[in-house]
C-alpha positions as CSV (number, residue, x, y, z in Angstrom):
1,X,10.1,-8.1,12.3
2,X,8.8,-11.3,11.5
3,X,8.6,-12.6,8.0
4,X,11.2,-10.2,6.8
5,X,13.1,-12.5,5.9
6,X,14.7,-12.5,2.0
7,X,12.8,-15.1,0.3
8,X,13.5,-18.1,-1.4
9,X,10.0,-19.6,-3.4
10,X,8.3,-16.5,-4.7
11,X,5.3,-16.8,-6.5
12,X,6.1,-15.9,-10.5
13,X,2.6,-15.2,-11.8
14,X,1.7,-12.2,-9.4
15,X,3.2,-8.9,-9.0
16,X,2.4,-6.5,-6.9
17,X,2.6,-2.1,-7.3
18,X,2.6,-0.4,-4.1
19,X,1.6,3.4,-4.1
20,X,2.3,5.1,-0.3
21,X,1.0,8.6,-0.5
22,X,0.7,10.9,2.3
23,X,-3.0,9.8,2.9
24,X,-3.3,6.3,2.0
25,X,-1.3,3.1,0.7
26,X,-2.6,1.5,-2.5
27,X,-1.3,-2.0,-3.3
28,X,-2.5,-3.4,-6.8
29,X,-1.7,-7.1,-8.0
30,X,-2.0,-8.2,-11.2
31,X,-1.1,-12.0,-13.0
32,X,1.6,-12.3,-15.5
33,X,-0.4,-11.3,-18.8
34,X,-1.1,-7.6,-16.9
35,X,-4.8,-8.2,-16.0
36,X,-5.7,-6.7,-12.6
37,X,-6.2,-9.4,-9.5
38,X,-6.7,-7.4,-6.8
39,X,-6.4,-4.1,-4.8
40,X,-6.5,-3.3,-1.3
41,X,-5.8,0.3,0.7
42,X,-4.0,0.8,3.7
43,X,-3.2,4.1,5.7
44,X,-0.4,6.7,5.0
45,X,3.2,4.8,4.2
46,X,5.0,8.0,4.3
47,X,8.2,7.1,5.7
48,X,9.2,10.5,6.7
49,X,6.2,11.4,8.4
50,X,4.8,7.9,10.4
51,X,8.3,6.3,10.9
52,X,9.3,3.2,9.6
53,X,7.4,0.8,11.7
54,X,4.3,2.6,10.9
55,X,5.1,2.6,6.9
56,X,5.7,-1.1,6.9
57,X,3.0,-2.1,9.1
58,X,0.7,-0.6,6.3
59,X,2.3,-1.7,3.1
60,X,2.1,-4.9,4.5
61,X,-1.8,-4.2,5.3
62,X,-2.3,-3.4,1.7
63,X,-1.0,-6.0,0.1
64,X,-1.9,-8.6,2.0
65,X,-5.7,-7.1,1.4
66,X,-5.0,-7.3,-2.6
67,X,-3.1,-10.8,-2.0
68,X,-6.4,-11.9,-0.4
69,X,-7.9,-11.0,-3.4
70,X,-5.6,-12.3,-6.4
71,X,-5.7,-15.6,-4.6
72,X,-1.8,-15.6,-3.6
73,X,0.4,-14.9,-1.1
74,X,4.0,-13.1,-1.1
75,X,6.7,-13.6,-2.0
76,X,5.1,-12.6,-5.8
77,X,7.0,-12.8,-8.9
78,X,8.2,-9.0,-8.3
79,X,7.1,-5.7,-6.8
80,X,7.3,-1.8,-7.6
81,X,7.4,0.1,-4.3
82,X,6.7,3.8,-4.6
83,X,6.4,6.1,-1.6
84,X,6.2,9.6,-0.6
85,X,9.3,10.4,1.6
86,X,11.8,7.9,0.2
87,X,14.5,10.4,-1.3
88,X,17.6,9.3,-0.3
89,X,19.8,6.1,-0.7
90,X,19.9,6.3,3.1
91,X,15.8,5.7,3.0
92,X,15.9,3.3,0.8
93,X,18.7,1.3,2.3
94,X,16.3,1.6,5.9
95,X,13.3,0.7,4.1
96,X,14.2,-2.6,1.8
97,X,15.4,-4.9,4.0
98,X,11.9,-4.5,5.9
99,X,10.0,-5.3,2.5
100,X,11.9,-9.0,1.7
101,X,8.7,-10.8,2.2
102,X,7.0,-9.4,-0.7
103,X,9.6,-10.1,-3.3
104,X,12.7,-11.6,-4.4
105,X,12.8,-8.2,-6.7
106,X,12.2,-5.4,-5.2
107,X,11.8,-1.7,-6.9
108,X,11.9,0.9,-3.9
109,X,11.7,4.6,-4.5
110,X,9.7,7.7,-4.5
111,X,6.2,7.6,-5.3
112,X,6.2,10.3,-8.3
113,X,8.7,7.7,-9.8
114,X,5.6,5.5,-10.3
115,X,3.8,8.3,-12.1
116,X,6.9,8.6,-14.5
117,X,5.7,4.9,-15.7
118,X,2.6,6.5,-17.1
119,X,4.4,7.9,-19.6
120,X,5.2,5.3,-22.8
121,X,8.7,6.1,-22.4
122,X,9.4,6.4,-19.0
123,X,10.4,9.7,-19.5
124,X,9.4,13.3,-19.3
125,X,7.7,15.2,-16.2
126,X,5.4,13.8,-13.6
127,X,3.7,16.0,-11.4
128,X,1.7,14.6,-8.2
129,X,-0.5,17.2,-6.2
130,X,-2.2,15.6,-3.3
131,X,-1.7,15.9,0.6
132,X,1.9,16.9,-0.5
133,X,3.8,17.9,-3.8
134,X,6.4,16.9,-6.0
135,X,8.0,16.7,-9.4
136,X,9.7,14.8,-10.5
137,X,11.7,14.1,-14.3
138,X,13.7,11.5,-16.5
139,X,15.4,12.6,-19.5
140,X,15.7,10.4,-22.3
141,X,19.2,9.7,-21.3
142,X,18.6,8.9,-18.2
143,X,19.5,12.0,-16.1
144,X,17.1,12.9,-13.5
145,X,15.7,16.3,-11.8
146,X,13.2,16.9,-8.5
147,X,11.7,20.2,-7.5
148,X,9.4,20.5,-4.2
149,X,8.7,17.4,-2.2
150,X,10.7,19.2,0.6
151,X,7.6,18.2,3.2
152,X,4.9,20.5,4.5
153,X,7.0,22.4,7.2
154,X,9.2,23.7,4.4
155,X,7.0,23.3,1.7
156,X,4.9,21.3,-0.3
157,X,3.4,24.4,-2.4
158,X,0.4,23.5,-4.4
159,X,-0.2,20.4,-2.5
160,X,-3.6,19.9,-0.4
161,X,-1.7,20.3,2.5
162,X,-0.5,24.0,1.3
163,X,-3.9,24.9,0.6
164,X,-5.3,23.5,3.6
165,X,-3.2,25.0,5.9
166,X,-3.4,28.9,3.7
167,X,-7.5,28.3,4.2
168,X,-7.3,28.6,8.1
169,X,-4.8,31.6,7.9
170,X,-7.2,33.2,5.1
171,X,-10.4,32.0,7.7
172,X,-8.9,33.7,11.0
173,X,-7.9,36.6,9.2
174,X,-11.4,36.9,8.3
175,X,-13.0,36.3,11.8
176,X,-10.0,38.8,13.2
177,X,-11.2,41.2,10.8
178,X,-7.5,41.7,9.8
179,X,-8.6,39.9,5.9
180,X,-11.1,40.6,3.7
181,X,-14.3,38.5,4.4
182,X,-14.6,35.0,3.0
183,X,-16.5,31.7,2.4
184,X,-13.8,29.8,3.6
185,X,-14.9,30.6,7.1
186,X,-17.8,29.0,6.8
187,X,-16.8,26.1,5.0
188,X,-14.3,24.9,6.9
189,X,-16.7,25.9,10.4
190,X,-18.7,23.5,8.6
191,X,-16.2,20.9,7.6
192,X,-15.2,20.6,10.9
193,X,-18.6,21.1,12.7
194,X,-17.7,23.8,14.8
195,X,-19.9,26.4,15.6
196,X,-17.7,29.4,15.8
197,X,-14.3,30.7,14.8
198,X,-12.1,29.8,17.9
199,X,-13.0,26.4,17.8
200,X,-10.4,25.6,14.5
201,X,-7.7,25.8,16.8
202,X,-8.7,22.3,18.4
203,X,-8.6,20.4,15.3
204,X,-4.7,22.2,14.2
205,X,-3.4,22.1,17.7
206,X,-4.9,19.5,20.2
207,X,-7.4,16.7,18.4
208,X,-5.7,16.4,15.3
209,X,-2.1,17.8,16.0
210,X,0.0,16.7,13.2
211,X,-2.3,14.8,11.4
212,X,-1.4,16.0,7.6
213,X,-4.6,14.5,6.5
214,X,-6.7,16.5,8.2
215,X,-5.6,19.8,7.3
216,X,-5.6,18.2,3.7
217,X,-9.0,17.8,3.4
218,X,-9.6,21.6,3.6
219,X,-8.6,21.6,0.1
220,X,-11.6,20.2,-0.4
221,X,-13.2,23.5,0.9
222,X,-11.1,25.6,-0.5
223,X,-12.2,24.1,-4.4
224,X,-15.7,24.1,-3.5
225,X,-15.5,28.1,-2.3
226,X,-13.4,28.7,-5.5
227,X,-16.0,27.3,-7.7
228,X,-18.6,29.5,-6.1
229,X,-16.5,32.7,-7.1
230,X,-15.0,33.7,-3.7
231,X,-12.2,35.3,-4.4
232,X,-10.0,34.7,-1.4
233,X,-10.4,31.0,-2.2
234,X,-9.8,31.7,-6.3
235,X,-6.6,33.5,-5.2
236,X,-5.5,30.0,-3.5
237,X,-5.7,28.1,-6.2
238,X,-4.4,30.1,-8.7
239,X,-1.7,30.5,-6.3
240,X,-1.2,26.8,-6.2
241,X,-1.7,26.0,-9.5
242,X,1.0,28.5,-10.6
243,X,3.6,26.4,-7.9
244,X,2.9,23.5,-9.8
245,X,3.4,24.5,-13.0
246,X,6.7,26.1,-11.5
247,X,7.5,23.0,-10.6
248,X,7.4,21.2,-13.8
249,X,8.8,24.3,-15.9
250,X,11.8,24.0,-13.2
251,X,12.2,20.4,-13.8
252,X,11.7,20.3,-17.4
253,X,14.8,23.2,-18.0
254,X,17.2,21.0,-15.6
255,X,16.5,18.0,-18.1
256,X,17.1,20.5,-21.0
257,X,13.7,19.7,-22.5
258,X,13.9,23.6,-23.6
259,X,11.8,24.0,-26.9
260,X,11.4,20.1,-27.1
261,X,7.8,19.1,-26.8
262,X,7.4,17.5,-23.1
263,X,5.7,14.9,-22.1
264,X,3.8,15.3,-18.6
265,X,2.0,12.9,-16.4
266,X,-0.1,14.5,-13.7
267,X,-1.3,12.5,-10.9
268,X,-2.3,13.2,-6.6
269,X,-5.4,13.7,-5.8
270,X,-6.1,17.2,-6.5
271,X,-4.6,17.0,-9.6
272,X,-6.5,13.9,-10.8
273,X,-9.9,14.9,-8.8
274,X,-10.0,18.8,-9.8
275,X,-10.6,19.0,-13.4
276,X,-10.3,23.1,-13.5
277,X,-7.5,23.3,-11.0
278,X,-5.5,20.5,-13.5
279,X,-6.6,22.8,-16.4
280,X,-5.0,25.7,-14.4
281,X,-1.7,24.3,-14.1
282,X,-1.8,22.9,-18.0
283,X,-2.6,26.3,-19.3
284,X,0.7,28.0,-17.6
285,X,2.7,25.1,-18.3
286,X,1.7,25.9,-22.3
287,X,2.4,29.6,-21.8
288,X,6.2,28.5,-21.3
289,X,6.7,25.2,-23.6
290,X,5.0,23.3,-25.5
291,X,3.4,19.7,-24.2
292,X,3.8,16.2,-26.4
293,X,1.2,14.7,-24.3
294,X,-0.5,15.3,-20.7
295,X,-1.3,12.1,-19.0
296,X,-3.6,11.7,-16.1
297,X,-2.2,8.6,-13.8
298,X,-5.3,8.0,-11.9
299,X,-3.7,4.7,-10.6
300,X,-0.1,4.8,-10.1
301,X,-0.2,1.7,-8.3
302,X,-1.3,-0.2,-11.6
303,X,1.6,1.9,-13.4
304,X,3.9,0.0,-11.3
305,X,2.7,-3.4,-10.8
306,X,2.8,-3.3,-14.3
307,X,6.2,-2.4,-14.9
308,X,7.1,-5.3,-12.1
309,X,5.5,-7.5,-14.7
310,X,7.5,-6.2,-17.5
311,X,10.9,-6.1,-16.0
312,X,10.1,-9.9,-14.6
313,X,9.4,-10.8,-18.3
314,X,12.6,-12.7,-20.0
């Protein structure tokens, strides 16, 4: 791929934080003091689920779009690459050498890592609810832990994706009459503009087959119906709320937190955009342990071109 090169003049007083999600790719640049230069979005950089070429082709986009911005031009000072799909050493070894243009240092790994950097530490729990889910931990030793972030065939529980997907069994249940009537049906009839019930297969199976995103977005149904009291919608995201918390009770007992207070970074963007859902999952994390702190990372991508800056530091 052209300009994938490893380079030789980087630029020292940029650095660049890369946050690849399952619906879009976030690149933030800021100088050497920490002050923000620029930001630009690109689409989904998840690795596992567009392929490689794709996931490059939009990191590039993104930070070529902050670049723009900042006034400079890779190869910066240093970069933090977080994305979702990049588990393995066998990822990350597929992944780097594509990203050599952008740095002479390069950070590569999962995209919850970047949440962990919230935390004044570095460690502690980092949850991120969005199209999919993961959680991730650091003890202070070192040692580190995962639950979920298996993908959405397998699971994903809690995620958007997860609810999402539940809504348009719960919806065709309802127009079967095999489920209790719901909200959901219409909201999602509506989402969609369709203007009856057979119409949602379409948009699953045909238009948008395989696009993650799409299915997503019913989350966004799904909250709205909750908050007007239908129960079938309530049920979802209690259920979902109670995976997450699983999630980080899970993690935090691997790490041997125990009765230690923990400290928990939340980020994705249900669990950042849904105050009561993040509430949810806080209250049955409590019921278990007790919390030190609960940070909301509404930009991981500034967590990490932050923590570019600081490890470029001498």
């Amino acid at each position: 791929m052209p300009g994938d090169a490893a380079v030789t003049d980087a630029v020292p007083l940029f650095y660049a934080g890369v946050d690849g999600g399952g619906s879009k790719t976030l690149a933030v640049i800021v100088d050497a003091a920490g002050r923000e230069r620029g930001r630009a979005t690109a689409e989904s950089s998840n690795y596992a689920a567009v392929g490689l070429e794709r996931a490059v082709a939009e990191i590039r986009a993104a930070v070529t779009g902050a670049a723009v911005q900042a006034g400079a031009s890779p190869p910066l000072g240093g970069a933090w690459v977080g994305l979702a799909g990049v588990d393995r050493d066998a990822d990350k070894a597929a992944i780097l050498p594509h990203l050599r243009w952008l740095a002479p240092e390069i950070r590569l790994g999962n995209d919850a890592e970047l949440v962990l950097a919230g935390l004044p530490e570095g460690s502690g729990v980092a949850a991120i609810a969005g199209t999919g889910s993961i959680v991730l931990g650091r003890a202070p030793d070192g040692s580190t832990a995962r639950a979920g972030g298996w993908g959405h065939v397998i699971g994903d529980e809690g995620s958007g994706y997860d609810l999402g997907r539940r809504a348009l069994g719960a919806a065709s249940r309802a127009a079967d009459g095999r489920g209790p009537a719901t909200a959901l049906l219409d909201g999602i009839l509506r989402h969609w503009d369709l203007s009856e019930p057979s119409g949602m297969i379409a948009p699953v199976y045909h238009d948008r087959a395989g696009d993650k995103t799409a299915i997503a977005q019913l989350a966004e149904v799904v909250f709205a119906a909750a908050r007007d009291g239908d129960p079938v919608a309530r049920r979802l995201v209690a259920d979902a709320a109670a995976e997450i918390a699983l999630g980080i009770g899970a993690v935090a007992d691997r790490l041997g937190f125990g009765a230690t207070p923990l400290p928990l970074a939340l980020a994705g963007g249900i669990l950042v955009g849904e105050a009561g859902f993040r509430a949810s999952v806080l209250r049955r994390v409590r019921r278990r342990r007790p919390l030190e702190r609960a940070v909301v990372v509404e930009d991981a991508a500034v967590c990490a071109a932050l923590a570019a800056q600081r490890e470029a530091r001498p």
